[in-house]
Structure formats: structure tokens, C-alpha cells
C-alpha positions as CSV (number, residue, x, y, z in Angstrom):
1,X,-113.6,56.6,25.9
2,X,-109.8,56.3,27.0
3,X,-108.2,56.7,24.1
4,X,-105.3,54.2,25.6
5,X,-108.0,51.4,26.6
6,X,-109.3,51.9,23.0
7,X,-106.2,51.3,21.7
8,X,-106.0,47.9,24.1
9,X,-109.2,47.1,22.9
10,X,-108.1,47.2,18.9
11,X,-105.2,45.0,20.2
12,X,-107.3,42.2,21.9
13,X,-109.6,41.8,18.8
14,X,-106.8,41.2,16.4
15,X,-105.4,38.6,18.9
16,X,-108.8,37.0,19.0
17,X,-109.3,37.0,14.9
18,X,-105.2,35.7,14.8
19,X,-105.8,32.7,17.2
20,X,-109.9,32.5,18.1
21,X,-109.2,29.8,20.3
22,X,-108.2,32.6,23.0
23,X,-111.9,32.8,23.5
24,X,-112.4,29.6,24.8
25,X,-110.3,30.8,28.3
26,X,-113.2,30.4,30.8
27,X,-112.4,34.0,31.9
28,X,-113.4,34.9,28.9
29,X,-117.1,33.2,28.6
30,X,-119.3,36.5,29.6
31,X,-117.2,37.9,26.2
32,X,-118.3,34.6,24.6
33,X,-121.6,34.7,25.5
34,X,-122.2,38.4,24.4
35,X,-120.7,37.6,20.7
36,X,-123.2,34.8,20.2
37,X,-126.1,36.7,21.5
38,X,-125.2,39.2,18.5
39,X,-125.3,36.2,15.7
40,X,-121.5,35.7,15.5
41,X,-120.4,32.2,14.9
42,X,-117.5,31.2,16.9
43,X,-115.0,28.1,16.0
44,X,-114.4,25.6,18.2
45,X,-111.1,24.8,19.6
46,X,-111.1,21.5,16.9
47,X,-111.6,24.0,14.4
48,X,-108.9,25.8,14.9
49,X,-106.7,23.0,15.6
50,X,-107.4,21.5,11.9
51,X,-107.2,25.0,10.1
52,X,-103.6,25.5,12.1
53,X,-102.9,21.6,10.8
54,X,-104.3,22.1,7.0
55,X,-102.1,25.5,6.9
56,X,-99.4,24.0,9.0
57,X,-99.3,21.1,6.1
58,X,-99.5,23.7,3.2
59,X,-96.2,25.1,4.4
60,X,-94.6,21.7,4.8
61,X,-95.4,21.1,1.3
62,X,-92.4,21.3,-1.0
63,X,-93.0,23.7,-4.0
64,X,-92.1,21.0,-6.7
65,X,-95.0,18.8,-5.1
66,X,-97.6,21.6,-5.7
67,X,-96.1,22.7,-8.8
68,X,-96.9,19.0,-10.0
69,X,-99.8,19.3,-8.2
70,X,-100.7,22.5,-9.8
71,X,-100.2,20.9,-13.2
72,X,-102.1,17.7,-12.9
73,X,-105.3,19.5,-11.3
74,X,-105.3,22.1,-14.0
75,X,-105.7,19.5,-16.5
76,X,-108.2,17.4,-15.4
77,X,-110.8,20.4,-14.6
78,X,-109.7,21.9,-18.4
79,X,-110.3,18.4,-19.7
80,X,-113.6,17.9,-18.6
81,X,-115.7,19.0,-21.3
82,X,-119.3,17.7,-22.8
83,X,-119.4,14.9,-25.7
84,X,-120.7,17.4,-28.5
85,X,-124.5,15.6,-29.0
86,X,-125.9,16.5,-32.7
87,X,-129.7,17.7,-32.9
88,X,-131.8,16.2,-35.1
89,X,-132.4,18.0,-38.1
90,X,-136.2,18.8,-39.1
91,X,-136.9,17.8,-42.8
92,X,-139.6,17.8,-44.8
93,X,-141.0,15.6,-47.8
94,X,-142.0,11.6,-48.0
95,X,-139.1,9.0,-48.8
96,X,-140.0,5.5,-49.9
97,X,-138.3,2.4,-48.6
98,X,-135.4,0.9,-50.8
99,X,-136.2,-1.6,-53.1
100,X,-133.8,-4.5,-52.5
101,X,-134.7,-6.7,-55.2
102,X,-131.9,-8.4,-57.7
103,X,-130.2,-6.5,-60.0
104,X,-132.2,-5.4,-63.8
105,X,-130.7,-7.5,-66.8
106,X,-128.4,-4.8,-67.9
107,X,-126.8,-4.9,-71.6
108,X,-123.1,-5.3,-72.8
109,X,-121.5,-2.9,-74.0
110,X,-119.0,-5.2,-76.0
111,X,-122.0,-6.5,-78.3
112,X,-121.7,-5.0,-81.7
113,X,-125.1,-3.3,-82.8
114,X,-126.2,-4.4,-86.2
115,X,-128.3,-2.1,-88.1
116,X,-131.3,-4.2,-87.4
117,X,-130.8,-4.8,-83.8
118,X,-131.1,-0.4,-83.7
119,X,-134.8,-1.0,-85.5
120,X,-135.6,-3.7,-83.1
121,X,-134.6,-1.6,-80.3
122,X,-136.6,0.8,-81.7
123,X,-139.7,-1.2,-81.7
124,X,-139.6,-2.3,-78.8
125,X,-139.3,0.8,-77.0
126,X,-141.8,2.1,-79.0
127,X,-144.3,-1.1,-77.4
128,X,-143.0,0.0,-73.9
129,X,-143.7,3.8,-74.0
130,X,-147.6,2.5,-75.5
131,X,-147.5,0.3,-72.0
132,X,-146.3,3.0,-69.7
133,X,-149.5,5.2,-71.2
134,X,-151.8,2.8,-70.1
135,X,-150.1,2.6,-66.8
136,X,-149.0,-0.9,-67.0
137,X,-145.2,-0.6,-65.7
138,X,-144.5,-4.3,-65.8
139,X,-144.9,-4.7,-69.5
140,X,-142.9,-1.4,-70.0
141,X,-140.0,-2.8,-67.5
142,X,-139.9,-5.7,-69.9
143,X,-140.0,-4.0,-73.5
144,X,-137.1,-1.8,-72.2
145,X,-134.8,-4.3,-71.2
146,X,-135.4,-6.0,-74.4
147,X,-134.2,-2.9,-76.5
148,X,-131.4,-2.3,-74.0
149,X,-130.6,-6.0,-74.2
150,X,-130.2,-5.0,-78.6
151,X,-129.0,-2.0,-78.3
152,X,-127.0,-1.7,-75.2
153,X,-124.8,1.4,-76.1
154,X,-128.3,3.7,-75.7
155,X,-128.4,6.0,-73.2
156,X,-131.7,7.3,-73.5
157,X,-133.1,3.5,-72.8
158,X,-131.4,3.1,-69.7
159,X,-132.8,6.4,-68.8
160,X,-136.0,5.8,-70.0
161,X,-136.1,2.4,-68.3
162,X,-134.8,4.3,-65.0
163,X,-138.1,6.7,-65.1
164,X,-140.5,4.0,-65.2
165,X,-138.7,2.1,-62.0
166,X,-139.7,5.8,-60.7
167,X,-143.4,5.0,-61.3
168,X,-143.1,2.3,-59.8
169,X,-141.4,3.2,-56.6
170,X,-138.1,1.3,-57.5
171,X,-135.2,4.4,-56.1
172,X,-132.0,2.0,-56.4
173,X,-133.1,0.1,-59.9
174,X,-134.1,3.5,-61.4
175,X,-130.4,4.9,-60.0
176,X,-128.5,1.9,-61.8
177,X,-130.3,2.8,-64.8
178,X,-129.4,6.6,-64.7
179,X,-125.5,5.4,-63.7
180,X,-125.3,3.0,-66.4
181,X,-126.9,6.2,-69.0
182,X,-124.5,8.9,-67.6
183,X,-121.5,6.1,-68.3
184,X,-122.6,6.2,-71.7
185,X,-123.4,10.0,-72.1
186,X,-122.0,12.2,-69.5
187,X,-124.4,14.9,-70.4
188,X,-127.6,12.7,-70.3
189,X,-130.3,15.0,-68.9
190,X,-132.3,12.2,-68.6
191,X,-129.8,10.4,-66.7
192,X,-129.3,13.4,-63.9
193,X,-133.3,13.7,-63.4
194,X,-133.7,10.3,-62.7
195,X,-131.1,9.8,-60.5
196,X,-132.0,13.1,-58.4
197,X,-135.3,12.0,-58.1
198,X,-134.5,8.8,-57.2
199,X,-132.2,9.8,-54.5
200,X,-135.2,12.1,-53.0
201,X,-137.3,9.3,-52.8
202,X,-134.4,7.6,-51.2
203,X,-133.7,10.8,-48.6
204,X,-130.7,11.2,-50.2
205,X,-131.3,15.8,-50.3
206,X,-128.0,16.6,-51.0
207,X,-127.3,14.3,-53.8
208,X,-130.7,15.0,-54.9
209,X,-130.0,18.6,-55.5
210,X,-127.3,18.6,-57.5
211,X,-128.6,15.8,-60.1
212,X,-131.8,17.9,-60.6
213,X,-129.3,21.1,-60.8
214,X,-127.0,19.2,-63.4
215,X,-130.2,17.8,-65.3
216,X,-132.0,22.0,-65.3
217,X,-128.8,22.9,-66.8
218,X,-129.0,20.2,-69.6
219,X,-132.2,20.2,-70.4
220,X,-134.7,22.4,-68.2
221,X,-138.6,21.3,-67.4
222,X,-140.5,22.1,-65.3
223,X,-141.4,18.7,-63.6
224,X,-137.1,19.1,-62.2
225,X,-138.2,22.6,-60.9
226,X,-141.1,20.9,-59.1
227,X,-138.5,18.5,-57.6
228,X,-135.9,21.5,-56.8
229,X,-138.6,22.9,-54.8
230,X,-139.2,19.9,-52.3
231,X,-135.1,18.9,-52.4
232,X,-133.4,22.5,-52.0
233,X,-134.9,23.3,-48.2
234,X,-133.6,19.9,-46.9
235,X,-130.8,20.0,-48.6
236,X,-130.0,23.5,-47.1
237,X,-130.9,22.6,-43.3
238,X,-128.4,19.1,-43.6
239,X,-125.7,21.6,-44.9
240,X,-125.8,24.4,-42.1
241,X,-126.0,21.4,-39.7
242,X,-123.0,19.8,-40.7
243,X,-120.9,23.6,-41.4
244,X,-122.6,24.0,-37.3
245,X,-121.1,21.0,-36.4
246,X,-118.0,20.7,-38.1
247,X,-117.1,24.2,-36.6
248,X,-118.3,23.0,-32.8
249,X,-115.9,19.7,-33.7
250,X,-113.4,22.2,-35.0
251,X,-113.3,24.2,-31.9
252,X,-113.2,21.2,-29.7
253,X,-110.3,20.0,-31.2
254,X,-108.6,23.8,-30.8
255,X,-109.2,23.9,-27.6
256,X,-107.9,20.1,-27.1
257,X,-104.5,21.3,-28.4
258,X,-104.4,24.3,-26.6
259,X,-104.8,22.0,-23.3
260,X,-102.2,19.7,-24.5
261,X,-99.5,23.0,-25.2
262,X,-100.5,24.4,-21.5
263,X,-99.8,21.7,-20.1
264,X,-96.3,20.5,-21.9
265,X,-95.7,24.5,-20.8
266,X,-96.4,24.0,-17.5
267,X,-94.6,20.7,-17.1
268,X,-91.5,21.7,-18.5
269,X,-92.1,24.9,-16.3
270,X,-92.5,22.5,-13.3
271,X,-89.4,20.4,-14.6
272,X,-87.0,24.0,-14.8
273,X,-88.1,24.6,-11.5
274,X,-87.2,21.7,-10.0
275,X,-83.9,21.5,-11.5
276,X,-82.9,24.3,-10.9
277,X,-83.5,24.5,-7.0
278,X,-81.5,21.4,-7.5
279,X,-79.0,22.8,-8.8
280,X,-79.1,25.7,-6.3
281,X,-78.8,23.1,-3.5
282,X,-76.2,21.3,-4.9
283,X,-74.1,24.2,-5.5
284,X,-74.9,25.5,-2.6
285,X,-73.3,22.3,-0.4
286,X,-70.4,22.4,-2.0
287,X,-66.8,23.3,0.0
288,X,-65.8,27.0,0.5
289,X,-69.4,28.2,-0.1
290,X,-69.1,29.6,-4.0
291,X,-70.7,28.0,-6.8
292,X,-68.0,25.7,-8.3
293,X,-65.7,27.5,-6.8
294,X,-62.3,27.2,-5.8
295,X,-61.6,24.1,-2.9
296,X,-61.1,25.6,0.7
297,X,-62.9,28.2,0.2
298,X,-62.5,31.8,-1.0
299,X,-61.2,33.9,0.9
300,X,-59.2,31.1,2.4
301,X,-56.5,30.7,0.0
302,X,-55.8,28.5,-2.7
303,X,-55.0,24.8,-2.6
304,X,-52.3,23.8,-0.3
305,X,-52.1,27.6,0.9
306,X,-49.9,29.1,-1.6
307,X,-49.0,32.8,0.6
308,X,-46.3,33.4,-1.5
309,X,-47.9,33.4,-4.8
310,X,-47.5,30.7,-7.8
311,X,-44.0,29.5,-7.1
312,X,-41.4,31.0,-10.1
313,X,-44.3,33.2,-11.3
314,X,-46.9,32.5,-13.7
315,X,-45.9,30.8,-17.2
316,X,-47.0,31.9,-20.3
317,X,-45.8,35.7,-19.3
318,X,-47.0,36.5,-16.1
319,X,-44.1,36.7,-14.0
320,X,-43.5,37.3,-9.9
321,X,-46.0,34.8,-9.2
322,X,-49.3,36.2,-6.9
323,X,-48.3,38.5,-4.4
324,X,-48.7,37.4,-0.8
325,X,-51.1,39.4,0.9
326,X,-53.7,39.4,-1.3
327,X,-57.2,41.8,-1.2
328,X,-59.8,39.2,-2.5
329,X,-62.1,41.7,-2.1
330,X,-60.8,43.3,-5.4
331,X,-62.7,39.9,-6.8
332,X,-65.2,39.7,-4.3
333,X,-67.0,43.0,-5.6
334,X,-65.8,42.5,-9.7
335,X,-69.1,41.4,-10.9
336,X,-67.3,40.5,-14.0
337,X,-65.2,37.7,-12.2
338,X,-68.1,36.7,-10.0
339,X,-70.1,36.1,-13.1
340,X,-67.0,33.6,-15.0
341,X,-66.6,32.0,-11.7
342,X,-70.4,30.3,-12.4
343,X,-69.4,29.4,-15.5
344,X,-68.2,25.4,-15.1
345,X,-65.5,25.3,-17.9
346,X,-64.2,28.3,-16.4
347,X,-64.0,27.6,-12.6
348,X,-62.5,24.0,-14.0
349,X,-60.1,25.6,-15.8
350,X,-58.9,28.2,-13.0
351,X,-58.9,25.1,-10.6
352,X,-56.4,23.0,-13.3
353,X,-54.1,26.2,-12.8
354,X,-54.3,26.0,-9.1
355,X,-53.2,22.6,-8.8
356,X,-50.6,23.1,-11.4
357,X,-49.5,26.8,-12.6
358,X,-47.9,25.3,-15.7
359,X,-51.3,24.3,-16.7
360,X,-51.9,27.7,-17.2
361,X,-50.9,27.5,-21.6
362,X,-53.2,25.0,-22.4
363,X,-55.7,27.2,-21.0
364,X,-54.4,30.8,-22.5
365,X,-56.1,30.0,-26.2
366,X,-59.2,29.7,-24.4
367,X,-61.8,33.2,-25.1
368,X,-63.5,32.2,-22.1
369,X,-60.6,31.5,-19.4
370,X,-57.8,33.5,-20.6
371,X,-59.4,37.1,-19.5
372,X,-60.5,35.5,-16.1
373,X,-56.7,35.1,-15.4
374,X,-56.1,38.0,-16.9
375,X,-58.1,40.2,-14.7
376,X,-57.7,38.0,-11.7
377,X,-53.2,38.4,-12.1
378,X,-54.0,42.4,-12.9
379,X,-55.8,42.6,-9.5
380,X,-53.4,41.1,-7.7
381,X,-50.8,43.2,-9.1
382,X,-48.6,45.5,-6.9
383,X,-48.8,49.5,-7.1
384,X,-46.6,50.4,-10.2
């Protein structure tokens, strides 16, 4: 093939992939026709007319508004994130239902304990272990609260009190009873096993766990290693759950802050932007086309059109004033002056001179302004 009508050919395809609405030219139909015989799918003309409109509108769009645009959609796809939904935790063992009756008569510890209230105690605990033998709990409970009510500064009848509420099923009497022991002894064995199995019965694995730890340590048997054996597994599974959790909580709340830094990053970002193309605008309106630069323009001469130079020369030691004809390219291409001239106190300062050269000393102790003039007086200078 023609080599030339090849290169046509190449030509009228990219025309028709820039602007496919070419092929809806009714000279073109047989052209038409063969492209959708081969599978292609052709737009329509309103097709074409709303893609040309959506990118004809993307254009329009001012880069603030899809900077803030940017921002807020950026956030609210980050921010959409799944409650975090605990699993249940599979345990293992029987609890018992909480006994909610009153409060066991409990002794005071302000009574003073004669010698013969001790031996009463005595006797009557003596009565309650002989009822607890024979299984009859009720009798016990009653015997034990009478020697606690004689000798209420015993440990080891509150605790023996709070194993027989054990027996008999009673988890939250039996763990007053072991309290009221371990306030009197901290180190009552008796007290910690009672109160750990209490709180198993109760569900209560963790707590559990480390009374019958505490009570092995005091005084080891194996009825607590019994217990240890039913607690421990539980007590294990509700403590990898909650480390699980507290690190998927943990991680939720990183990545909440690390949303909440992006986006202050990308607002202030947004805000720079914007002020600075408004700045950039509003320099660029100002008279004589410089930023802050100097009124009518440069190169158009100073205010008022001063060809002859600061009349009776420069004070503050720059005499013969500025020469006439001056070559403002000499500033024009110092990349030194162009640089001071965007600096606001400096261009101020320069246009306080202009108005009035005797301005000029209150400005000479400045570090900023006094080389500006400086360089600006040395490149006006004549040939030496």
C-alpha cells in the first residue's frame, strides 16, 4: 500500500479517536457500519457531547475548589471503617446463679473477746464442723455465726463459715466471708481458696485464678490444684481476647489519628495554596507590574519623573544625586535587588525615599534597606 495514503489513513483514525463524533457524518456510514460489524462500540453524538461537557467543567474548576474537594473526599472514604465487633469467647466449666439473699450476721470487730467468749467460740465451732459431717449445712451456717458473733476477730471462722456457703451453693455469702477473713489476716489461705472458688462458681476466671494462685502459695492442697485446673484455661482464653482486642482498639485509634494529622496536613496545604495564588494575583494587579514595586512602573521612572536624579544629591553621603539616563537593566538582571524588591519592608522603605530623598537616614541603620540603596546608587554611578 501507498506509503502516503497510509500515512493519511494513521491521520484520519486519530481524528476519529480525538473527536468520534466525526463518524456520525452520513458520508461516513459504510465506515460506520464496517466498525460495528467487527464488535466496536461506537459513542453516540450525546455521548460525546457530555464527555466534552464533564471535561469542559473539569477545566472550569478552580484549583482551590478541588483542592477542598480533594480534602473532604479523602476523608470520608479513609473514615469509613467497620465498628470492631468482639467474638464470643468459648469457655468451659458450670457456674451457678448468684445468691442474692440478705447479708450473713457478721461480727464486730470493736467487741473485746473475754477469755471465755474464745472457749465458747470454740465450742461452737466444734458443734458446726460435727453438722457439716453429717451434711447438714444449715445447722453448721448457724453454729458458725454464733462463734463469729463471740469471737469476731477470728479469721479462720469467717473462712470456715465461707466454705460451708460453698457446699451450699452460696458464691457471694461465701466471698463476704473470705473478705471479711483476709481483712483480718492478709495471709489467710483459707480466705484466698474460698474466695477463688467462689468466684468460679460465679464465672468470675480471672479473679478465680489468682485467689487459688495466692491460697497454693500459702498453704498448698490438692483440692486448689483441682480448681487451678478447671479456672487456668478460661482464664487464659478471656486474657488473649482482651490483649486481641485491646490491640485491634489500639490500632483503630492509630489509624484515627493518623486520618486526623492527614487531613490538618492537607488543609493547611489547601489553605497555603490558596493564599498564596492570592497573593500572586494581588501582586500581580498592582501598578507598574512588579511585586510591591515602585508606583509607575519600572522602567518608567520614579515618582513624579525625577530625570535629573534626587535633587541636591542623596543625604546621608551619597552625593550628585541619580544620574539622568539611567540603565535599569543593571537592576533588572541583579538577582540580588530583584530578590529585596519582594521583600515588603524593603520596597516600603525605597518608596519612603522616592517620595522624600531626605527620608533616606532613618532608613540607613536598617540591615535590610541600607545595602538595597547601596547597590541600587553604585549602579547608577558614572564611569570613574
Amino acid at each position: 500500500m501507498d506509503a502516503a495514503k497510509l500515512n493519511e489513513l494513521k491521520k484520519f483514525i486519530q481524528l476519529c479517536k480525538s473527536n468520534p463524533s466525526i463518524l456520525d457524518d452520513p458520508s461516513l456510514s459504510f465506515f460506520r457500519d464496517y466498525l460495528q460489524s467487527l464488535g466496536a462500540k461506537i459513542p453516540s453524538s450525546a455521548d460525546t457531547a457530555a464527555d466534552s461537557k464533564s471535561r469542559s467543567y473539569v477545566v472550569e474548576e478552580s484549583d482551590e475548589e478541588l483542592a477542598d474537594a480533594g480534602v473532604k473526599i479523602n476523608i470520608e472514604e479513609e473514615e469509613e471503617e467497620d465498628e470492631i465487633i468482639e467474638s464470643d469467647i468459648e469457655l468451659e466449666g458450670d457456674t451457678v446463679e448468684p445468691d442474692n439473699e440478705p447479708p450473713q450476721k457478721m461480727g464486730d470487730p470493736c467487741v473485746e473477746v473475754t477469755d471465755d467468749n474464745r472457749d465458747a467460740s470454740h465450742s461452737a465451732k466444734a458443734k458446726a464442723m460435727d453438722a457439716i459431717s453429717e451434711g447438714k449445712f444449715e445447722e453448721a451456717i448457724e453454729n458458725l455465726t454464733q462463734a463469729i458473733l463471740l469471737n469476731p476477730t477470728s479469721a479462720i471462722m469467717y473462712g470456715t463459715r465461707a466454705s460451708v456457703y460453698i457446699k451450699m451453693k452460696k458464691p457471694n455469702a461465701a466471698i463476704r466471708d473470705a473478705n471479711a477473713a483476709l481483712e483480718i489476716n492478709p495471709d489467710s489461705a483459707k480466705g484466698y481458696k474460698s474466695r477463688g472458688i467462689a468466684r468460679a462458681m460465679l464465672g468470675q476466671w480471672e479473679d478465680a485464678a489468682k485467689d487459688l494462685h495466692m491460697a497454693s502459695k500459702l498453704d498448698y492442697d490438692e483440692e486448689i490444684n483441682n480448681w487451678l485446673k478447671k479456672v487456668e484455661p478460661n482464664a487464659h482464653r478471656i486474657e488473649e481476647h482482651r490483649r486481641k482486642y485491646d490491640r485491634l482498639h489500639k490500632e483503630r485509634e492509630d489509624r484515627k489519628i493518623e486520618r486526623e494529622r492527614r487531613r490538618r496536613r492537607a488543609q493547611a496545604q489547601a489553605e497555603y495554596e490558596k493564599a498564596k495564588k492570592q497573593e500572586q494575583s494581588s501582586s500581580s494587579r498592582k501598578p507598574g507590574g512588579m511585586p510591591g514595586g515602585f508606583p509607575g512602573g519600572m522602567p518608567g521612572g520614579f515618582p513624579g519623573g525625577m530625570p535629573g536624579g534626587f535633587p541636591g544629591g542623596m543625604p546621608g553621603g551619597m552625593p550628585g544625586g541619580m544620574p539622568g539616563n539611567v540603565d535599569f537593566s543593571k537592576i533588572l538582571n541583579d538577582p540580588e535587588l530583584m530578590a529585596a524588591f519582594s521583600d515588603p519592608e524593603v520596597m516600603a522603605a525605597l518608596q519612603d525615599v522616592m517620595k522624600n530623598p531626605a527620608n533616606l537616614a532613618k532608613h540607613q541603620a536598617n540591615p535590610k534597606v541600607a545595602p538595597v540603596i547601596a547597590k541600587m546608587m553604585s549602579k547608577f554611578a558614572g564611569p570613574k
